[in-house]
C-alpha positions, 0 to 999 in steps of 0.5 A: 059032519057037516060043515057051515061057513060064515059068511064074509060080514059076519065076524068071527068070535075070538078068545077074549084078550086077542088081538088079531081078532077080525072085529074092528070094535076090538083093535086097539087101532080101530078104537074110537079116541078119547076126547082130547083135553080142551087147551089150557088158557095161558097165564099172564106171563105167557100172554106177556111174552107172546105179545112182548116184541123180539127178544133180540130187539127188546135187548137191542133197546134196553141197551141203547136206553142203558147208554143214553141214560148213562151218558146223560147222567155223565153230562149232567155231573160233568157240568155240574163239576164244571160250575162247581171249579168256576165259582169255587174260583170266585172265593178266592177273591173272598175276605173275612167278615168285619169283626162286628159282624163275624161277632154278630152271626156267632151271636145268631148262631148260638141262639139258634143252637149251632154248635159250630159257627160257619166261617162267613166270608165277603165276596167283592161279587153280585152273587145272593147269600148263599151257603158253600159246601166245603170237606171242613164245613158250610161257609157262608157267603155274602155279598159286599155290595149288598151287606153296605145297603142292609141296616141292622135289622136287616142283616140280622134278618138274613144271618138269622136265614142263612144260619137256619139253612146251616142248621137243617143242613141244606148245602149237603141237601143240595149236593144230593139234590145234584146227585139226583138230577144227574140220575133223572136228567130226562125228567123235566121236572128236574131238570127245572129244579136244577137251574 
């Protein structure tokens, strides 16, 4: 009998499906690796919070951001509420209208379609007609001084205006007006608006 031996670069066949074969092809750790998948590009968002700063710092600045606007918005209507006492000190020094001329704004106001004839009130004060919010109503409020310079005509002129203000409700507009510049402080625009 006679006996052969291999040699040592030739490889030795083994059963199919064994895995202490000699052939390197055959090892699982010897395989060649498959090609890995290519890296997926990241969506908006990840790229958003990849370039975003510090989530601790952001957090920091929106709080601050937070308590500037909040403590603007309370100086804002702290002062408003202040003018808002002082001139409502003014109408105490108000006197009923003379009785042709409460007659003659409840004329205008009917004309106008009105169903409630603001209470007119004089004021011994340089101020411009304006209307004065109130819980029971606007109050229309005129200057002496300038009502003694007004001939008919042009009283009926600024009754006729300043009633066409009651009519679209623009008092309450004003308060809201008020309301939003307390909110957008740090706009300039309404900043403006409000003076």
């Amino acid at each position: 009998m006679l006996v052969r031996i291999a040699s040592a670069a030739a490889p030795v066949a083994e059963p199919p499906g064994s895995l202490t074969g000699a052939s390197p092809a055959r090892r699982p750790e010897a395989a060649s690796p498959l090609p890995a998948d290519p890296p997926a590009a990241p969506t908006a968002r990840e790229r958003l919070v990849t370039n975003s700063p510090e989530p601790a710092a952001f957090t920091r600045f929106r709080l601050i951001a937070l308590r500037a606007q909040v403590a603007g918005a309370a100086f804002v209507l702290a002062l408003a509420a202040w003018r808002f006492a002082r001139f409502r000190r003014l109408l105490d020094w108000a006197e009923p209208p003379p009785p042709e001329l409460a007659a003659r704004t409840a004329a205008l106001a009917a004309r106008l379609g009105l169903a409630h004839v603001p209470r007119l009130l004089v004021v011994p004060a340089r101020i411009p007609p304006m209307l004065w919010p109130e819980p029971g109503g606007a109050r229309l409020l005129l200057p002496r001084e300038l009502l003694a310079e007004l001939t008919p005509a042009e009283r009926d002129a600024l009754l006729a205006h300043e009633l066409a203000h009651v009519r679209r409700r623009d008092h309450w507009v004003r308060l809201v007006e008020t309301l939003a510049t307390s909110l957008f402080w740090w706009y300039p625009l309404s900043v403006s608006r409000s003076r």
